[in-house]
N, C-alpha and C positions, 0 to 999 in steps of 0.2 A: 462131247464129254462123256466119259464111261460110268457108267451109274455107282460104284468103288467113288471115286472122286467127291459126286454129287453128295452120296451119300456123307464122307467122310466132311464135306464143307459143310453139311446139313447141322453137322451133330455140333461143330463146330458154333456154327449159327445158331444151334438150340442156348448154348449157353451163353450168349449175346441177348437172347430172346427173353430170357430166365431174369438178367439183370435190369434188364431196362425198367424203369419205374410209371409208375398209371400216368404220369405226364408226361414222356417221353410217348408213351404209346399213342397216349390220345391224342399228343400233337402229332405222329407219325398217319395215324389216322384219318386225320383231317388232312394233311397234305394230300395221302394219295385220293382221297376223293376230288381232292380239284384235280390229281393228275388225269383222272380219266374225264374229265370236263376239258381239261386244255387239250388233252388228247384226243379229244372223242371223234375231230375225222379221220386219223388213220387208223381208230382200231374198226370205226363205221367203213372203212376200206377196204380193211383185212376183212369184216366181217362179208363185207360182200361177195369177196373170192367164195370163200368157205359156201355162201346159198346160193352161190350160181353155180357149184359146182355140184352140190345138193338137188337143186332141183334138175341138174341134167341128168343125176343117176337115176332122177323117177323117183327119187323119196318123199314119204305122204308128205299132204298139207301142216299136219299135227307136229310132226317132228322138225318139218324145218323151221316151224312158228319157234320149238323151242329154242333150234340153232340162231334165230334173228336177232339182231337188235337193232334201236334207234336211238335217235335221241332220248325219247321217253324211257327207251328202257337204261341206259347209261346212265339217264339221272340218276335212276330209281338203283341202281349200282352204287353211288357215289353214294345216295343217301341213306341206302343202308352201311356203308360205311364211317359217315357221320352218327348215327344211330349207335352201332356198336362205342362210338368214342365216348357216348354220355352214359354209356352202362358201365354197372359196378362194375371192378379188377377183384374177379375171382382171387386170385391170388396172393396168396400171406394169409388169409382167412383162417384163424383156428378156430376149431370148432371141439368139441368135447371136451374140454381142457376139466381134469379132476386131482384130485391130491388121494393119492394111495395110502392106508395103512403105515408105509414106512416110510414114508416123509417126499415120495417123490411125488413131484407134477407131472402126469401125462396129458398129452394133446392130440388133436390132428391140425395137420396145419394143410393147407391147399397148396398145390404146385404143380407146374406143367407138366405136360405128357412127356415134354423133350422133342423127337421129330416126328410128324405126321406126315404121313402116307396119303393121297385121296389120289382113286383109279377113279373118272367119268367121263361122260358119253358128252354129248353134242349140245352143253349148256355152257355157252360163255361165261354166262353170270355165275356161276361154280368157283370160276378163277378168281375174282374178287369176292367172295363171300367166305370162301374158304380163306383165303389170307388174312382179310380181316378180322376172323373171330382166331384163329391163330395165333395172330400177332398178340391180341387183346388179351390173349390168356395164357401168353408168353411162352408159344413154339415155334418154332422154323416149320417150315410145311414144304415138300415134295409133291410136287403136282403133275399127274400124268393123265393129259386130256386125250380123245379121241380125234381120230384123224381128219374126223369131218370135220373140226373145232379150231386146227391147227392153230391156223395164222390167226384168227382172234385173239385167242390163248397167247399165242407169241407177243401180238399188240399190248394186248393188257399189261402184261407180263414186265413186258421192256420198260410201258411207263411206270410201271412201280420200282422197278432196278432205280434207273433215275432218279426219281423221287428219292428213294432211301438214300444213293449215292451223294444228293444234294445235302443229304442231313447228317452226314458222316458215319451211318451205322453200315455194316456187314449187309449186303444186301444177297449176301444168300440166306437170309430169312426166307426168302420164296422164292424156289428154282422147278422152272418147267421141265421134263423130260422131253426135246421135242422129237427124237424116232416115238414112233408111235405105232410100231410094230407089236403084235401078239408077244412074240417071242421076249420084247424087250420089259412088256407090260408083265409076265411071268418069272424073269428076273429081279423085277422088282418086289416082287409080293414074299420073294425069299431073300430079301436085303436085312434079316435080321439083326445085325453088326450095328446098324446104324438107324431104324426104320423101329420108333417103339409100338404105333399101330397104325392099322391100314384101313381106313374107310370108303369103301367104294361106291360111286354113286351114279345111278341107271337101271337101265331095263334088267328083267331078270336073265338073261344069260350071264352079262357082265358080273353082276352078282354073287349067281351061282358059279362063275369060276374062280372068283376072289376068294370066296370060302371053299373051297374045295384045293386049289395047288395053295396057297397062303399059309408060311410058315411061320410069317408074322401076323402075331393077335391082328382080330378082324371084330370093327364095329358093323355091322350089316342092316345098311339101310333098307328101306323096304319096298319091293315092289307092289304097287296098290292095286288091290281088288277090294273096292269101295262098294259099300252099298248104301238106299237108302232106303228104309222101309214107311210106306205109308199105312199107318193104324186106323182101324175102322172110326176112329173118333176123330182123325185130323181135319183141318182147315183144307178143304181143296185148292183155294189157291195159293195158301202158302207150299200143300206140298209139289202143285207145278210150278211155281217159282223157284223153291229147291233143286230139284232135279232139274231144272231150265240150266239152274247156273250151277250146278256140278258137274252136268254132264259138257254143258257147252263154253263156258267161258272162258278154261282152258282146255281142251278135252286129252293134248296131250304130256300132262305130269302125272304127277302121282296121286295125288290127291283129288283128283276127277274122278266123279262115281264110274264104275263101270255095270252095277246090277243094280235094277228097279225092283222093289218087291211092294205087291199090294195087297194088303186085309184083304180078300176075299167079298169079308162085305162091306168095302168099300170100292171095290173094282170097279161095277157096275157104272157107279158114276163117276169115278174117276179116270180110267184110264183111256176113256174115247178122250176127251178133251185134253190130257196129259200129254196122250201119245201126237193129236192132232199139234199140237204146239211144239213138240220136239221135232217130228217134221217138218215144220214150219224152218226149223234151225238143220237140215236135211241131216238129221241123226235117226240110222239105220234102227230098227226095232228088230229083233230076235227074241220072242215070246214064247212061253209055254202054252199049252197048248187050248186051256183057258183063255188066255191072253188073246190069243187070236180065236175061236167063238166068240168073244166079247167084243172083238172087232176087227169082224171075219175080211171086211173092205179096204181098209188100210193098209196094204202091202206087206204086213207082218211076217218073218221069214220066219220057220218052225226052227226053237232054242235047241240047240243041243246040249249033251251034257259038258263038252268042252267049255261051250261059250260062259257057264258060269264060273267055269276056274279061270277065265282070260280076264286079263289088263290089256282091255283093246288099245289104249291110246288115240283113240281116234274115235269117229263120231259112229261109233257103234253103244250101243245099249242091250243088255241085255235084260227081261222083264222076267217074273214070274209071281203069280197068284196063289197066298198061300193062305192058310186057315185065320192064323192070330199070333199075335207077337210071341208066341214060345217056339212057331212052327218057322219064324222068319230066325229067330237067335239060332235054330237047330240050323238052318241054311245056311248061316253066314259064321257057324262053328265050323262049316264042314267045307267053305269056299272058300272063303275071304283069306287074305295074306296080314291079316293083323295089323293093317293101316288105320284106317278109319270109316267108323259108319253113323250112319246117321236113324234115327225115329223123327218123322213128324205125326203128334201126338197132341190130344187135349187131357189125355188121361194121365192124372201123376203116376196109378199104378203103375202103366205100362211103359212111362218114363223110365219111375225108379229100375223097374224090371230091367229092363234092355241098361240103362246105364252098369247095373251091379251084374249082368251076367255075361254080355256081349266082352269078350277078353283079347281086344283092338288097342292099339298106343291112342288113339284118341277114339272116344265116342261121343257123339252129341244129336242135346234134343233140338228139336226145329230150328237148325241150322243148317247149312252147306257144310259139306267137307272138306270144300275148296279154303277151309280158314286150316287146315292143318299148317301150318309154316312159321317158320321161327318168327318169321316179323312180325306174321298177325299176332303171335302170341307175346309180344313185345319182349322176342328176344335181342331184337338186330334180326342181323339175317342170318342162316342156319349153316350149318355142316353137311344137314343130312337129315331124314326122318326116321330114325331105328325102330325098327320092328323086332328087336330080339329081347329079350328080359335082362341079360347080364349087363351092368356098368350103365349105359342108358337105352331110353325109352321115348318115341314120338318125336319131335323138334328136337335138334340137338343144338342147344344155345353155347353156352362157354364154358360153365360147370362140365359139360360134360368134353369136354378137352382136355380137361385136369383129372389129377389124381391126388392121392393123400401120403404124406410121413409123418411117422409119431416125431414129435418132438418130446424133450423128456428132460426135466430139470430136478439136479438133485442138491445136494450140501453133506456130500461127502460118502452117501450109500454105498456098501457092495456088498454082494449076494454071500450068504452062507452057505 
């Protein structure tokens, strides 16, 4: 099917999408969460082509973790699907409603985007998360996965056609693009006609070329260059527990640390046993040059300057030893991708500090950064994590799917 068509059934579908009412949705909702339960060996099928053909091309460990599913993760699909159906219906919401000088009522009322665009990489789970907050906040959505992703994507995909089809509504609500060609993924970003924005979600090339040929508005998820910094006054072993599990638990998304930074004087006794425990989880250390005099033994490879602008994805770390929490905020002004970062800290000052100056979609005290994500944040599950300032910011729950029109009630006004 020619992306004109797709498009034109999209926009079609957006106004289908626009009508349907919080119950209609939430029981659409809950349907397709059992579809991917009923379904779950043939899309556990499809998925399997897609990592066996992954791992033959030699792609890391980290990224085909994120192309895999199982059982558990297909629950954990459905269930954020269920999740989304008990969250408020953004829409209808008026919000500012005031009475003017001349008798009128003005408002904002909430209402869908119309059709959604999302360009991603090698995350099955994308397919169904992006549908479902979609649905939920009444757009049609266009979804064009990557190649390595294919027949999952297709999997998924088919059993929610079904589903919808079982239930009588328009099931171009959510249509897969499956060429998955460059060329086709660039046609699509100038589908203006029909396409009201495009969110793209992956590594930073894919990213960076969404925003650069995209002649349709573009929400720009973020590529993560996380840090976390340990303050001369923290808990040692909370902040190797922290870093234990942001740098390894997943190490390939976004929200995985990718740069250790430590107090200075707190180095001394922290970063031998730090370091010795992330080894332990065979994550690569690349240190400043402190970092390794402080522990000259441990195989520590000399940091370059690159490696603190990198989103390894993978079980690389990068360390460096710096004076005190103004000399880490000036570091991770200067590195970081405006994701998320973290202090482990007993000091409120240096709390507050790093929270009011560090200028990241999420910051936090003595936590992981592995919680940036819609679900943790009890959105459901997400869109996408924005890192740009305009329209939204961090986890993109449902609100930020919608937009606003004035609604405007009068008795009889008109302008002199």
């Amino acid at each position: 099917m020619d992306l004109n068509t797709i498009g034109k059934r999209a926009k079609a579908a957006a106004r289908v999408a626009a009508s349907l009412t919080t119950g209609d949705k939430n029981e659409l909702l809950k349907a397709l969460a059992a579809s991917l339960i009923t379904e779950s060996k043939s899309i556990l099928a499809a998925n399997a082509v897609d990592v066996d053909k992954a791992v033959k091309a030699g792609t890391k460990a980290s990224l085909v973790d994120r192309l895999s599913l199982n059982k558990d993760r297909i629950e954990a699909m459905a269930d954020g699907l269920l999740q989304i159906s008990k969250l408020p219906d953004p829409i209808g919401e008026v919000i500012n409603m005031k009475t003017l000088p001349n008798g009128l009522i003005v408002g904002e009322k909430r209402v869908p985007m119309g059709v959604v665009g999302i360009i991603y990489e090698a995350r099955p789970n994308v397919t169904a998360d992006a549908f479902g907050l979609c649905l939920k906040s009444g757009n049609a959505v266009i979804l064009k996965g990557g190649s390595d992703a294919i027949n999952s994507n297709m999997a998924i995909v088919a059993a929610f056609k079904k589903t919808i089809e079982k239930m009588g509504i328009n099931s171009d609500l959510v249509q897969l693009i499956e060429d998955t060609s460059r060329e086709t993924a660039t046609a699509l970003m100038r589908l203006n006609e029909y396409i009201d924005v495009l969110i793209p979600r992956g590594g930073g090339g894919l990213i960076r070329s969404v925003v650069e040929n995209s002649t349709v508005p573009v929400i720009e998820t973020g590529v993560g260059n996380c840090h976390i910094y340990i303050d001369d006054t923290a808990d040692k072993q909370m902040g190797i527990d922290i870093i234990i599990n942001a740098k390894t638990q997943r190490p390939g998304v976004c929200n995985a640390a990718e740069t250790l930074l430590v107090s200075e004087k707190a180095a001394k006794a922290f970063l031998p046993d730090a370091i010795k425990a992330l080894k332990a989880k065979n994550v690569e250390i690349r240190g400043c040059e402190k970092t390794v005099n402080i522990c000259p033994d441990m195989g520590i490879r000399p940091a370059t300057e690159e490696d603190y602008y990198t989103e390894f994805l993978d079980y690389i770390l990068a360390v460096k030893v710096v004076g005190n929490v103004d000399e880490a905020i000036e570091h991770i002004a200067k590195y970081s991708t405006g994701h998320s970062e973290a202090i482990v800290t007993e000091s409120y000052t240096n709390a507050m500090k790093f929270l009011n100056e560090v200028d990241s979609a999420a910051v936090y005290v003595n936590a992981s950064t592995r919680f940036t994500d819609g679900n943790e944040f009890g959105f459901g599950a997400e869109i996408g994590i924005s890192t740009q300032k305009l329209h939204a910011r961090g986890p993109m729950g449902l609100k930020a799917l919608t937009t606003s029109k004035f609604i405007i009630y009068g008795n009889g006004q008109i302008r002199g």
